[in-house]
Phi, psi and omega in degrees: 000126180282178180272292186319328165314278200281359134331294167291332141328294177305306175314294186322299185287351176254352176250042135290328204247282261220108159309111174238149189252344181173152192210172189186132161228118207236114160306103166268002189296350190278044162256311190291344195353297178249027148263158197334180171039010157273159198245133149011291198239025196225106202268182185231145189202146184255113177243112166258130182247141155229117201199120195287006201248305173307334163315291159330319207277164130282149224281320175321276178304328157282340181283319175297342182284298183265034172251345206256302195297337177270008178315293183337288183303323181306313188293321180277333221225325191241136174287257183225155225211129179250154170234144155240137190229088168268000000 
């Protein structure tokens, strides 16, 4: 799956489940490059949410909702994933 690809995915699928008022996701992998453990095919990504229903939550409890709806992708497609929730 290229990042555009698995962008749009991403979009889809969180603003299926999760009242979002606006999202934005930005490929960081070019921070990693070189570094150890990094894989190919496998990405670093920036998710900024702005969501009165993730809001409510503790940051604790909204990262799990959307560590639950992105499992696929976490396991396949993404290295590591930063959430910003506003």
């Amino acid at each position: 799956m290229n990042i555009n690809e698995l962008i749009a995915t991403l979009k889809k699928k969180l603003q299926s489940q999760i009242a979002i008022e606006k999202i934005e996701i930005q490929d960081k992998s070019f921070l990693h490059k070189f570094h150890p453990g990094n894989q190919k095919d496998k990405f670093h990504l920036k998710i900024l949410i702005e969501s009165k229903e993730l809001k409510k939550m503790t940051k604790i409890e909204s990262n799990k909702k959307i560590y639950k709806i992105l499992d696929n992708e976490l396991k396949n497609f993404i290295h590591s994933i930063q959430i910003l929730i506003s």
